[in-house]
PDB file with SEQRES, HELIX, SHEET and CRYST1 records, atoms N, CA, C and O in Angstrom:
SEQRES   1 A   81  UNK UNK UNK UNK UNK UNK UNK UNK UNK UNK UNK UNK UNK          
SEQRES   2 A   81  UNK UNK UNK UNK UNK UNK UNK UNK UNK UNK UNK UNK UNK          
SEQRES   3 A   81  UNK UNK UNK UNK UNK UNK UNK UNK UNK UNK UNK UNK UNK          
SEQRES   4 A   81  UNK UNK UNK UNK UNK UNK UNK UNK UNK UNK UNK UNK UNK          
SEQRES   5 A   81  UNK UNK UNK UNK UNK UNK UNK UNK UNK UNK UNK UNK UNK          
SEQRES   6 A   81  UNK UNK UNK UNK UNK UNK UNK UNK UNK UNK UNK UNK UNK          
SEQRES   7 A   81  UNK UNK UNK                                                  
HELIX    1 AA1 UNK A   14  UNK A   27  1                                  14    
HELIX    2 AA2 UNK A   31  UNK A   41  1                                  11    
HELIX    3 AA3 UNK A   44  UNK A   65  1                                  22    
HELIX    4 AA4 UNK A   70  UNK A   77  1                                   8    
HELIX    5 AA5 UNK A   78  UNK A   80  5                                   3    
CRYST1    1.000    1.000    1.000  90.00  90.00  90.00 P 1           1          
ATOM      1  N   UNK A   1       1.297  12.439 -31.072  1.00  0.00           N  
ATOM      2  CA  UNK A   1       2.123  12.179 -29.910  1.00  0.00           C  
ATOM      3  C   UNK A   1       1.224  11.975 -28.685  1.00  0.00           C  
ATOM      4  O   UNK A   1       0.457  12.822 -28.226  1.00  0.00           O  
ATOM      5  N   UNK A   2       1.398  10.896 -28.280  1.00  0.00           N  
ATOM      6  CA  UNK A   2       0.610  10.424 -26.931  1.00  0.00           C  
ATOM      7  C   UNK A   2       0.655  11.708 -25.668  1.00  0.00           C  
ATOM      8  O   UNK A   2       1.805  12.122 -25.523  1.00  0.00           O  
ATOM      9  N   UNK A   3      -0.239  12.303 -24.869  1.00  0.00           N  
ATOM     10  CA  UNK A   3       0.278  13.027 -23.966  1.00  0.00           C  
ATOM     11  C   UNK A   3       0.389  12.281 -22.512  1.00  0.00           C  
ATOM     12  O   UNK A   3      -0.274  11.398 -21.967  1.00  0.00           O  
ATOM     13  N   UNK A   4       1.627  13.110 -22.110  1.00  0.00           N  
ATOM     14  CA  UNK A   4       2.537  12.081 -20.946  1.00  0.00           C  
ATOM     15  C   UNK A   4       1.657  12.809 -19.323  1.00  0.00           C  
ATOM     16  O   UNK A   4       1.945  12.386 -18.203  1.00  0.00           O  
ATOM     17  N   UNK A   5       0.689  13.835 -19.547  1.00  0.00           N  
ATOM     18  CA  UNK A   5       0.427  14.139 -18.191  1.00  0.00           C  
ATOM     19  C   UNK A   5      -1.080  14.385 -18.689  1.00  0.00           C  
ATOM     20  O   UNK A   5      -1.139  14.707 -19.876  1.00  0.00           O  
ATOM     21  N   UNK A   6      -2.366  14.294 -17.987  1.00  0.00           N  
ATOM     22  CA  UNK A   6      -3.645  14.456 -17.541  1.00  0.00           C  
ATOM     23  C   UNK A   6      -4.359  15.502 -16.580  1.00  0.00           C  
ATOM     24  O   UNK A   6      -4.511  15.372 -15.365  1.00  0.00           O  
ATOM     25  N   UNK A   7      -4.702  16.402 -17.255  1.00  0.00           N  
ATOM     26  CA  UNK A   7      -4.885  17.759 -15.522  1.00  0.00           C  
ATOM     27  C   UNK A   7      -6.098  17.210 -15.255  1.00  0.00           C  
ATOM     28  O   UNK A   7      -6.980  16.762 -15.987  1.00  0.00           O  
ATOM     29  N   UNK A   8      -5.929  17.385 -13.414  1.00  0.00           N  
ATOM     30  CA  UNK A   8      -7.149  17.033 -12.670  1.00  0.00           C  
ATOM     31  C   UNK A   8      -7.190  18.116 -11.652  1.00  0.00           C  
ATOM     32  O   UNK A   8      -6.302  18.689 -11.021  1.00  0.00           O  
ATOM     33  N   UNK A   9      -9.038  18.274 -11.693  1.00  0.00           N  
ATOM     34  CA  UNK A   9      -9.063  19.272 -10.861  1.00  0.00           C  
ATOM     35  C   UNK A   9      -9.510  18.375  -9.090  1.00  0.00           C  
ATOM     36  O   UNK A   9     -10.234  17.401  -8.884  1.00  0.00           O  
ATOM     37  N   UNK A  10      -8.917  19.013  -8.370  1.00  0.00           N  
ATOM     38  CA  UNK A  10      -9.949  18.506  -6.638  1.00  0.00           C  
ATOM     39  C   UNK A  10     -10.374  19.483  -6.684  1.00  0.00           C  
ATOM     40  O   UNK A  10     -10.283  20.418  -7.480  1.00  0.00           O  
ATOM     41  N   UNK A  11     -11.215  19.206  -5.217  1.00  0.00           N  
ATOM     42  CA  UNK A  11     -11.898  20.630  -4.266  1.00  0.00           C  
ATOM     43  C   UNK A  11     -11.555  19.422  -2.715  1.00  0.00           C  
ATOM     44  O   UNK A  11     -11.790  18.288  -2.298  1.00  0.00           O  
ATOM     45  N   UNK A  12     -10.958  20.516  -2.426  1.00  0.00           N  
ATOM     46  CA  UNK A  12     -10.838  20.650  -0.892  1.00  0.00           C  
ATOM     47  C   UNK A  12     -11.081  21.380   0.146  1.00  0.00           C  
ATOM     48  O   UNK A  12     -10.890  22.550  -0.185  1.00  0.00           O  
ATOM     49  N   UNK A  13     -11.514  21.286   1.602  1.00  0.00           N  
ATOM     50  CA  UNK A  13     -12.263  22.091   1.975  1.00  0.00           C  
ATOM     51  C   UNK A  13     -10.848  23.431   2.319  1.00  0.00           C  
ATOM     52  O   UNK A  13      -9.663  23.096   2.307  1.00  0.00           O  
ATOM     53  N   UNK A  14     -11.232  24.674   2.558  1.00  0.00           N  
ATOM     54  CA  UNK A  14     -10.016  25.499   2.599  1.00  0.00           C  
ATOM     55  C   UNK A  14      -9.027  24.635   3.690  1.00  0.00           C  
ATOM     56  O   UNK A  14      -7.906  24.387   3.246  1.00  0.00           O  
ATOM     57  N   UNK A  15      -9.274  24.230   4.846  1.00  0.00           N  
ATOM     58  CA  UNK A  15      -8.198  24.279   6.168  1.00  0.00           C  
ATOM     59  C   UNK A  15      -6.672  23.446   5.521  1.00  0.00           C  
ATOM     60  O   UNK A  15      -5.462  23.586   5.696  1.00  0.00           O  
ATOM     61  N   UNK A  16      -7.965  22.133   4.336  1.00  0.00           N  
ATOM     62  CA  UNK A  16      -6.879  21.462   3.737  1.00  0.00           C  
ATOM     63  C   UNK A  16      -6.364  21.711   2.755  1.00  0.00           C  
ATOM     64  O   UNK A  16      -5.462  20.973   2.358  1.00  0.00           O  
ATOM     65  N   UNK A  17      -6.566  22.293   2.374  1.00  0.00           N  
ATOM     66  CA  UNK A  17      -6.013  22.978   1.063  1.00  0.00           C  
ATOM     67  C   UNK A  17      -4.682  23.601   1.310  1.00  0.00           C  
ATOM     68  O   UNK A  17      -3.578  23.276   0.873  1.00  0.00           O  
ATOM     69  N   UNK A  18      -5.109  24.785   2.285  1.00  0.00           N  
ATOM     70  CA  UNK A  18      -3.806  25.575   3.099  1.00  0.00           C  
ATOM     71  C   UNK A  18      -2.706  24.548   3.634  1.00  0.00           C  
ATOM     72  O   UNK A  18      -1.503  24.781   3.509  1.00  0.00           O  
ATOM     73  N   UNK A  19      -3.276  23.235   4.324  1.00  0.00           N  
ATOM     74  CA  UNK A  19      -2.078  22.466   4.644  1.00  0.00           C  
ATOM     75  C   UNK A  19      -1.228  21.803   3.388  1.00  0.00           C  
ATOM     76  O   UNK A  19      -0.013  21.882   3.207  1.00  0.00           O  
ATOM     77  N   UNK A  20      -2.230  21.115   2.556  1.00  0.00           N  
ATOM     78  CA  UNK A  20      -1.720  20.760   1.244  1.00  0.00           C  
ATOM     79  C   UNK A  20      -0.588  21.848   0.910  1.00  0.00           C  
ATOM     80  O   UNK A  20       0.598  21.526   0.845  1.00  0.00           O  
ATOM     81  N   UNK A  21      -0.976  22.974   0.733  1.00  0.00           N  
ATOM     82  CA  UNK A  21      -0.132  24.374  -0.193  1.00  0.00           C  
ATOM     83  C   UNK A  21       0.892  24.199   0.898  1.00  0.00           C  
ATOM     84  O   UNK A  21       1.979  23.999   0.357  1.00  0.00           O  
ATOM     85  N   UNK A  22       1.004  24.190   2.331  1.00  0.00           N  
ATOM     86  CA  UNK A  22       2.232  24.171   3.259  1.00  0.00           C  
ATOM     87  C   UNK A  22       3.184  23.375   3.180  1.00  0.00           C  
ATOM     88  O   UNK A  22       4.399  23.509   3.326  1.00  0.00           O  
ATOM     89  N   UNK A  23       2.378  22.332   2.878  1.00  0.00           N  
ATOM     90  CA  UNK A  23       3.602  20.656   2.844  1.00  0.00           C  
ATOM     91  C   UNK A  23       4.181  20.920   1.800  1.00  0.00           C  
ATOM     92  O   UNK A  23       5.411  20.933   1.845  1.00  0.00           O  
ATOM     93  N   UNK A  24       3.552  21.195   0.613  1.00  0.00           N  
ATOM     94  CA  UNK A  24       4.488  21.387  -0.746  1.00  0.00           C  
ATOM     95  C   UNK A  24       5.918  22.122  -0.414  1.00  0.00           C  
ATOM     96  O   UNK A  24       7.129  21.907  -0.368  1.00  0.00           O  
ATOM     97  N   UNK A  25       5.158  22.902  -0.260  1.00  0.00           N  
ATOM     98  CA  UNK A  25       6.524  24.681   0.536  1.00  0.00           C  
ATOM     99  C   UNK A  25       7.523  23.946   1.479  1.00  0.00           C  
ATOM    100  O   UNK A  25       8.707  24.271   1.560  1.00  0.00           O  
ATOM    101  N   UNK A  26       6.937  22.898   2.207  1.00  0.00           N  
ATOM    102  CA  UNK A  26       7.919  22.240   3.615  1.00  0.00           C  
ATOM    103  C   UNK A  26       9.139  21.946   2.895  1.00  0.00           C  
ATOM    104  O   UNK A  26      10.317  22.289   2.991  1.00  0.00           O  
ATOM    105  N   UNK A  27       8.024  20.718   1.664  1.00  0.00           N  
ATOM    106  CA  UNK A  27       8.861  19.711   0.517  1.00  0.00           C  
ATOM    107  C   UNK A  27       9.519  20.165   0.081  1.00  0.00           C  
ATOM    108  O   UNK A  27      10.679  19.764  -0.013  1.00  0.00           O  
ATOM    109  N   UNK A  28       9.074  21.231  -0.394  1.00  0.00           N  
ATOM    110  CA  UNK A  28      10.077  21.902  -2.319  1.00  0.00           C  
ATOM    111  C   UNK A  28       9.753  21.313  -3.382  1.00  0.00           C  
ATOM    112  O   UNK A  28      10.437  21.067  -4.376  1.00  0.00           O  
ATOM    113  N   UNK A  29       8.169  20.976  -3.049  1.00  0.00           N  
ATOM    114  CA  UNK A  29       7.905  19.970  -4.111  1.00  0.00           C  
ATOM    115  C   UNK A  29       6.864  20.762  -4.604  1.00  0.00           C  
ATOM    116  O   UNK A  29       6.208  21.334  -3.734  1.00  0.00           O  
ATOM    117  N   UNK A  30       6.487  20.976  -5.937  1.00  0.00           N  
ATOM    118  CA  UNK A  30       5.213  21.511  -6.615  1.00  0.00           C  
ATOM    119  C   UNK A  30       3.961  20.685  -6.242  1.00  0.00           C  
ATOM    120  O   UNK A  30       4.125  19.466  -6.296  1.00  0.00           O  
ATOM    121  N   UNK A  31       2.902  21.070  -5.921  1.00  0.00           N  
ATOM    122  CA  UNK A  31       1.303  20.374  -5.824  1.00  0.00           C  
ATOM    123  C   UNK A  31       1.414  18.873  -6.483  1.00  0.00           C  
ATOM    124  O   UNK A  31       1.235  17.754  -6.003  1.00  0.00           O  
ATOM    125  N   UNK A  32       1.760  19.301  -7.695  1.00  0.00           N  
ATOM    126  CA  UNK A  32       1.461  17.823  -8.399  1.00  0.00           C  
ATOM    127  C   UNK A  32       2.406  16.975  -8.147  1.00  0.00           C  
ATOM    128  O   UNK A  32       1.976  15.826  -8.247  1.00  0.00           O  
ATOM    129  N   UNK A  33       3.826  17.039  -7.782  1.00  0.00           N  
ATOM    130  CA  UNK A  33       4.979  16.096  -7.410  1.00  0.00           C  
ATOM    131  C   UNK A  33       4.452  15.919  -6.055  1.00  0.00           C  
ATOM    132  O   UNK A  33       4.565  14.715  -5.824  1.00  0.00           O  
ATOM    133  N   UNK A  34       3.835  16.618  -4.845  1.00  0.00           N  
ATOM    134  CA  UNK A  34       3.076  16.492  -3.806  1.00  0.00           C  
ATOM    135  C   UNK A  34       2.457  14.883  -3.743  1.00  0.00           C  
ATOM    136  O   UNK A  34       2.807  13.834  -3.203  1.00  0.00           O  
ATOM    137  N   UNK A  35       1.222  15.372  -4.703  1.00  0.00           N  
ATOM    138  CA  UNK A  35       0.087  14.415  -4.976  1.00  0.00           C  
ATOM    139  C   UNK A  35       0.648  13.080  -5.740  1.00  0.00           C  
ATOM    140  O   UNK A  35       0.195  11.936  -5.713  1.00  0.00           O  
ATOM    141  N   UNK A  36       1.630  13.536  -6.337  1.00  0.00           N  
ATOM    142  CA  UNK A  36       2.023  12.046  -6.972  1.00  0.00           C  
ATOM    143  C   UNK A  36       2.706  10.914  -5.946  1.00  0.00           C  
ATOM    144  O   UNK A  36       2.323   9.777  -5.672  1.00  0.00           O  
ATOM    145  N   UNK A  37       3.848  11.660  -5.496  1.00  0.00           N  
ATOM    146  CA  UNK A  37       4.249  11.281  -3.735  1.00  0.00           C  
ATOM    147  C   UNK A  37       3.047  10.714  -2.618  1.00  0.00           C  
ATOM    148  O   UNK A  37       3.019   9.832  -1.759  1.00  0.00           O  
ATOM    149  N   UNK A  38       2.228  11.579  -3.060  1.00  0.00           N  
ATOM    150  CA  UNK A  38       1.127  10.909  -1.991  1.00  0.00           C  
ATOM    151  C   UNK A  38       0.442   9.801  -2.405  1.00  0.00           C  
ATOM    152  O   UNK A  38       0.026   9.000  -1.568  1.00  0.00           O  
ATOM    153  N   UNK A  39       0.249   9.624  -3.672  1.00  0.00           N  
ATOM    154  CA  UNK A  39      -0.410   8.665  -3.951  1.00  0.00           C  
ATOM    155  C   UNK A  39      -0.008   7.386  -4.050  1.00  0.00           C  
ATOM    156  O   UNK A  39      -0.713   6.463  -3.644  1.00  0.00           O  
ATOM    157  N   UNK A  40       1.459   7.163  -4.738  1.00  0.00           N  
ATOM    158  CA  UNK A  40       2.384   6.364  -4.224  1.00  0.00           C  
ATOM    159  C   UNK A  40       2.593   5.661  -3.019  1.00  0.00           C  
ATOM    160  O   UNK A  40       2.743   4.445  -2.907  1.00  0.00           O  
ATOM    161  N   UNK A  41       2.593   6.326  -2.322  1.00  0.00           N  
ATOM    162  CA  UNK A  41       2.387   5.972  -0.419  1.00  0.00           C  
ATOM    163  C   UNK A  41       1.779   5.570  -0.083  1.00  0.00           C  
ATOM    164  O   UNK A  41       1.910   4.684   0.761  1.00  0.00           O  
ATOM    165  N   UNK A  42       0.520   6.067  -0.637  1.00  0.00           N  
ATOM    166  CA  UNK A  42      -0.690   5.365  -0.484  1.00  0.00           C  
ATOM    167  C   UNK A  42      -1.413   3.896  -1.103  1.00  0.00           C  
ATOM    168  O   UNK A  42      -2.400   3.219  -0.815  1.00  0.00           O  
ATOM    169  N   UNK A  43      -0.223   3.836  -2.197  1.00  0.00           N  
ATOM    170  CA  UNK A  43      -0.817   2.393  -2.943  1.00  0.00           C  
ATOM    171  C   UNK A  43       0.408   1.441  -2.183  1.00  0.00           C  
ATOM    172  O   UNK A  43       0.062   0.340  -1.754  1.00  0.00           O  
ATOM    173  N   UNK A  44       1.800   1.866  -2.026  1.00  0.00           N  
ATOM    174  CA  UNK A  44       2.179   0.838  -1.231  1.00  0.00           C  
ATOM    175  C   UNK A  44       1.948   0.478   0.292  1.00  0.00           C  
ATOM    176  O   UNK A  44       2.309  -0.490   0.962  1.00  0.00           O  
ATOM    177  N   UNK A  45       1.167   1.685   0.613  1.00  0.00           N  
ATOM    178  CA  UNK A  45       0.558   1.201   2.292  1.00  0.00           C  
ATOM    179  C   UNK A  45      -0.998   0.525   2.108  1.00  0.00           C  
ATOM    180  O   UNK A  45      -1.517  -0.039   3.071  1.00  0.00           O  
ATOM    181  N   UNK A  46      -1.472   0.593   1.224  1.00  0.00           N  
ATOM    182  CA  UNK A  46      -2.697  -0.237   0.261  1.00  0.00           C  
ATOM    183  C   UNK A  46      -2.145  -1.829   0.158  1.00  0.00           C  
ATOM    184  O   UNK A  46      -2.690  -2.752   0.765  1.00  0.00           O  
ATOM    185  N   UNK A  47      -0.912  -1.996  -0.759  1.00  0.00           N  
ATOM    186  CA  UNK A  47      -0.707  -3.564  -0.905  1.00  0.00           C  
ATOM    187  C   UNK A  47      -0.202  -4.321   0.460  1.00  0.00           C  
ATOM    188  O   UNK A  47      -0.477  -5.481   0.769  1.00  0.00           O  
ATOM    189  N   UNK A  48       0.726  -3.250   1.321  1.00  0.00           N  
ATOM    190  CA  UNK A  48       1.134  -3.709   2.418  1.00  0.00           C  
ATOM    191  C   UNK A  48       0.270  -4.332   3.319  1.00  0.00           C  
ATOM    192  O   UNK A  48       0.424  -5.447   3.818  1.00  0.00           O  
ATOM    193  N   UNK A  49      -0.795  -3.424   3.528  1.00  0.00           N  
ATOM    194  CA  UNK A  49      -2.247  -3.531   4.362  1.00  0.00           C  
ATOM    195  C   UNK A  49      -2.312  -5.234   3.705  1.00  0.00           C  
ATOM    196  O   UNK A  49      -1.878  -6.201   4.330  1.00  0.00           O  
ATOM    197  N   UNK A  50      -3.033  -5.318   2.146  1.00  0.00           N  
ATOM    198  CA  UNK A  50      -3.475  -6.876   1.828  1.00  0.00           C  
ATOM    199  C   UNK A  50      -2.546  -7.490   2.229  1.00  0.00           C  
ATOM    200  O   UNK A  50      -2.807  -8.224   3.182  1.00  0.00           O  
ATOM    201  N   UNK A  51      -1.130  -7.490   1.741  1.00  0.00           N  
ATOM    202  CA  UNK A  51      -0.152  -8.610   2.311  1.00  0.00           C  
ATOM    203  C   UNK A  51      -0.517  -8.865   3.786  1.00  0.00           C  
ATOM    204  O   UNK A  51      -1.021  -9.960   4.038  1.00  0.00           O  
ATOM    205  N   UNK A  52      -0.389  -8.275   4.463  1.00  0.00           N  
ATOM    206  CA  UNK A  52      -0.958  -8.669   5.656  1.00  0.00           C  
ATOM    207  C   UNK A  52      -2.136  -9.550   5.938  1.00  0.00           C  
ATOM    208  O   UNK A  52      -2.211 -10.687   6.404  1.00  0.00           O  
ATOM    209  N   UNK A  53      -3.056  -8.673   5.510  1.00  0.00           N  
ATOM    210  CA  UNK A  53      -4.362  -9.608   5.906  1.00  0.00           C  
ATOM    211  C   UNK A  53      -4.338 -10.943   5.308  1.00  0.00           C  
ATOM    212  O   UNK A  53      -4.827 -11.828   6.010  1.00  0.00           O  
ATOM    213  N   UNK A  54      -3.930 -11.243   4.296  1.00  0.00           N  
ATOM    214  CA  UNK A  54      -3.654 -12.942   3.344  1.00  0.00           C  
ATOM    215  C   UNK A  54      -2.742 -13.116   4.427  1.00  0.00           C  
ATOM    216  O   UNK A  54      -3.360 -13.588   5.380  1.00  0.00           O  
ATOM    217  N   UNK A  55      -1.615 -12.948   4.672  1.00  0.00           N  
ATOM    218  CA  UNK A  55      -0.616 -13.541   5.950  1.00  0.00           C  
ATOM    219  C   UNK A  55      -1.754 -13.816   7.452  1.00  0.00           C  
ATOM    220  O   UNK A  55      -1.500 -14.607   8.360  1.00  0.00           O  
ATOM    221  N   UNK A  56      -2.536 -13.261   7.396  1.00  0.00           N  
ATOM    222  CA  UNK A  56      -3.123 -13.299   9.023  1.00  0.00           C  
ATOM    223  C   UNK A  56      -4.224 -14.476   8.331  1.00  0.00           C  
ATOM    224  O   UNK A  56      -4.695 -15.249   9.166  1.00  0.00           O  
ATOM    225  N   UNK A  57      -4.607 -14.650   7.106  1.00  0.00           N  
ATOM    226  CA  UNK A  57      -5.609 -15.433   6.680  1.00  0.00           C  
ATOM    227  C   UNK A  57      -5.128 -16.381   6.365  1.00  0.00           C  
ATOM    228  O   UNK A  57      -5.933 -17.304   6.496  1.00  0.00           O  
ATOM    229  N   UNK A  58      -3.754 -16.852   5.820  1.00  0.00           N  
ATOM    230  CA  UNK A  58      -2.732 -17.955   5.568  1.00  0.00           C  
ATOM    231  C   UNK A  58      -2.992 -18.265   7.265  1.00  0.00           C  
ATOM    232  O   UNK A  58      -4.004 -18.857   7.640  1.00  0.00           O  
ATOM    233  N   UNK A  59      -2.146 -17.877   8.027  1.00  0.00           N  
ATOM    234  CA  UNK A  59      -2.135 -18.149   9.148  1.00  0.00           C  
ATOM    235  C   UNK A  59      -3.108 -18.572   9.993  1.00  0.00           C  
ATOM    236  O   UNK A  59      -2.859 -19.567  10.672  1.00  0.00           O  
ATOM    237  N   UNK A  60      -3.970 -18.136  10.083  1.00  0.00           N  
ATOM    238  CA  UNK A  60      -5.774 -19.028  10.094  1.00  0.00           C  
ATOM    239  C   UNK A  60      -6.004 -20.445   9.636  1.00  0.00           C  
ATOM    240  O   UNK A  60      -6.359 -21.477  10.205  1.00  0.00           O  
ATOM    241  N   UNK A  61      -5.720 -20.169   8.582  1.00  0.00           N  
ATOM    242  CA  UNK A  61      -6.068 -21.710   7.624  1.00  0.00           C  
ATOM    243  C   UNK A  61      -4.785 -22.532   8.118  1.00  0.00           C  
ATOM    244  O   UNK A  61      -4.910 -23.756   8.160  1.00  0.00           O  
ATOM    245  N   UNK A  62      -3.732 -22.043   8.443  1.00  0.00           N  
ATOM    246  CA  UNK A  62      -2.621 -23.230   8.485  1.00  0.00           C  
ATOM    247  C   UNK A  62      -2.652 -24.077  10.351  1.00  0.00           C  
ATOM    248  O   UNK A  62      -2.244 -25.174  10.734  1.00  0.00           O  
ATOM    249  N   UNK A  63      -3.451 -22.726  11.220  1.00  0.00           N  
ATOM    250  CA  UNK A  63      -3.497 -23.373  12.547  1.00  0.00           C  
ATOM    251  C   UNK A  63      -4.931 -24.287  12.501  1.00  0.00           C  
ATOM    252  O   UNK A  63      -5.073 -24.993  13.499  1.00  0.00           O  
ATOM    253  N   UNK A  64      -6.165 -24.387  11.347  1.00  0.00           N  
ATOM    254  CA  UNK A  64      -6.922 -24.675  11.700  1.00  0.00           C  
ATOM    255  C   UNK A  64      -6.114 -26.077  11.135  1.00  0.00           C  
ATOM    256  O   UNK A  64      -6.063 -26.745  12.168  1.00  0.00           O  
ATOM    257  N   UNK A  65      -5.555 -26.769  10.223  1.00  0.00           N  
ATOM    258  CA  UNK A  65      -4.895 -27.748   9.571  1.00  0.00           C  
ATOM    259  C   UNK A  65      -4.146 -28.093  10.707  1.00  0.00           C  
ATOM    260  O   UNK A  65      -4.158 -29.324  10.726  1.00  0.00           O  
ATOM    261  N   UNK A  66      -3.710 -27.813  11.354  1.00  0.00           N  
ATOM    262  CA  UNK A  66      -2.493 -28.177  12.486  1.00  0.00           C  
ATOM    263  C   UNK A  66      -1.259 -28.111  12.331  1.00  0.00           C  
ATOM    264  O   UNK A  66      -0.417 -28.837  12.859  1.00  0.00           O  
ATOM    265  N   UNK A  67      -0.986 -26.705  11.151  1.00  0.00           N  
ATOM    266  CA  UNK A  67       0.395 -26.817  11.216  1.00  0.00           C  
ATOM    267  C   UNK A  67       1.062 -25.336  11.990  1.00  0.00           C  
ATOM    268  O   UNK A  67       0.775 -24.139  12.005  1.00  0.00           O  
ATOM    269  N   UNK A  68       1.502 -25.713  12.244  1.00  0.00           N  
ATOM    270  CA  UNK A  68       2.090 -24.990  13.467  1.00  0.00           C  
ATOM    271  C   UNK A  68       3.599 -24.377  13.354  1.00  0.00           C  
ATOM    272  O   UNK A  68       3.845 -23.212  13.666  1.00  0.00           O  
ATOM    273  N   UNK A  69       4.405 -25.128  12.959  1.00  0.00           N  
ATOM    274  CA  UNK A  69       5.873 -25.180  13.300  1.00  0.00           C  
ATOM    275  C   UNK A  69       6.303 -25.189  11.544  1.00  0.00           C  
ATOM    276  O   UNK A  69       5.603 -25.711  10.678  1.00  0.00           O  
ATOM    277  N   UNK A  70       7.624 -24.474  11.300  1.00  0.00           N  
ATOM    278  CA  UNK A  70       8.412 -24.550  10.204  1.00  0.00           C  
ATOM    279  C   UNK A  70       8.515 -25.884   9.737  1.00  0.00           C  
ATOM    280  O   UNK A  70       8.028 -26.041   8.618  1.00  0.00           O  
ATOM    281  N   UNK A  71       9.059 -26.998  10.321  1.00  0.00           N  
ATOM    282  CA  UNK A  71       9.047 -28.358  10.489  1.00  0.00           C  
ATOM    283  C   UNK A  71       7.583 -28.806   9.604  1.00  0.00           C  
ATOM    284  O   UNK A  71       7.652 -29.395   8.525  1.00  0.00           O  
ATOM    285  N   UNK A  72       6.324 -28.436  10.229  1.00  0.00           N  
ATOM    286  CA  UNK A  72       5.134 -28.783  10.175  1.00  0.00           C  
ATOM    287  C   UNK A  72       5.045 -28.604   8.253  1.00  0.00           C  
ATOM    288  O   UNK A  72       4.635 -29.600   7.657  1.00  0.00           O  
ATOM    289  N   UNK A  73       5.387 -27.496   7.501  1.00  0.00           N  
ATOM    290  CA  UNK A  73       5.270 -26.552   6.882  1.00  0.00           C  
ATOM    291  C   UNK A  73       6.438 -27.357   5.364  1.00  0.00           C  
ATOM    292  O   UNK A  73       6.197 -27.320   4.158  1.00  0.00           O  
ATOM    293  N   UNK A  74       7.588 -27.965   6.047  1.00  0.00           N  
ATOM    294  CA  UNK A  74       8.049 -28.533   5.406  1.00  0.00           C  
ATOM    295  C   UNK A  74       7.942 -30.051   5.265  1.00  0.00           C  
ATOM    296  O   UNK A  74       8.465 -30.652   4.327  1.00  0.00           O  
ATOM    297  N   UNK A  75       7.374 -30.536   6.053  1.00  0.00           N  
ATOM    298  CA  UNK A  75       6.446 -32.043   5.669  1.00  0.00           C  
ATOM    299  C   UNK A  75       5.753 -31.983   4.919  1.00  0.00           C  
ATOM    300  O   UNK A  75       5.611 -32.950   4.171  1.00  0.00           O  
ATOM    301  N   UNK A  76       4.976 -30.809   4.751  1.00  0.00           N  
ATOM    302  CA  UNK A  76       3.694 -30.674   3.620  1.00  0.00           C  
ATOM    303  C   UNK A  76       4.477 -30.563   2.085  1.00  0.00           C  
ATOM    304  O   UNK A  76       4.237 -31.155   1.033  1.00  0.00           O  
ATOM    305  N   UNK A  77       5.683 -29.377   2.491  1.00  0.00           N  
ATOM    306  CA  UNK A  77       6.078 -29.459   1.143  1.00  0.00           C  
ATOM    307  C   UNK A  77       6.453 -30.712   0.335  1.00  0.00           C  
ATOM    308  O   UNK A  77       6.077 -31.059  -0.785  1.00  0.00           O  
ATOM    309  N   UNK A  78       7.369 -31.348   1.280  1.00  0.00           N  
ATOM    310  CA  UNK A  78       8.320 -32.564   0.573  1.00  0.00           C  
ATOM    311  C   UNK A  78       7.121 -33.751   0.580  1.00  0.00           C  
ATOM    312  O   UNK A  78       7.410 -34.799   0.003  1.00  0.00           O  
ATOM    313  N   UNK A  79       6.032 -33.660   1.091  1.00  0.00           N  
ATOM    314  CA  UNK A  79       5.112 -35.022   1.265  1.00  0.00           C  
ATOM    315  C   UNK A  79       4.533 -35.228  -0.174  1.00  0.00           C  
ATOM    316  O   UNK A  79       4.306 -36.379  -0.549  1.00  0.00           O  
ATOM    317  N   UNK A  80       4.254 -34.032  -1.100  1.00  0.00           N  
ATOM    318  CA  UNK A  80       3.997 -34.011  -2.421  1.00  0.00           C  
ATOM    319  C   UNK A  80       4.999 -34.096  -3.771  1.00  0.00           C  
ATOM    320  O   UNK A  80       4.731 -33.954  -4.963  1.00  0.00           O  
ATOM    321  N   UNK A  81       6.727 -34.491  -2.835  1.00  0.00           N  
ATOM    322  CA  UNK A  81       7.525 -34.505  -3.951  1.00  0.00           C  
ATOM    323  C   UNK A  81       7.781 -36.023  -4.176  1.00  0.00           C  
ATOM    324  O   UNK A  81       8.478 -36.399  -5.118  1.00  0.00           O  
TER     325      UNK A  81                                                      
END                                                                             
């Protein structure tokens, strides 16, 4: 039977540790439902972050081309149909 969970140990320095152990207690959430929550959060504020930067880098490349306007954006599309 495959096992469905992996124990991992951290080390944290005490101050965070104590906050870690607090938030759980805030939550009602055990350490590891904690950390799983956190990590989660952290990978969709991770992809969010890239979506962005490709949008600010789309956006780069499309003012250096000269397109500018929605209009601009749909000439390009239909010019290749």
């Amino acid at each position: 039977m495959k096992r469905r969970r992996v124990a991992m140990t951290i080390s944290l320095p005490p101050e965070i540790a104590k906050d870690y152990e607090r938030l759980a207690r805030q939550e009602a959430k055990n350490k590891s439902q904690l950390f799983r929550d956190m990590l989660r959060l952290y990978k969709e504020q991770a992809l969010e972050r890239e979506f962005f930067e490709l949008q600010r880098h789309g956006a780069k490349l499309a003012r250096e081309k000269g397109v500018l306007t929605e209009e601009d954006v749909e000439s390009l599309v239909f010019e290749g149909r």
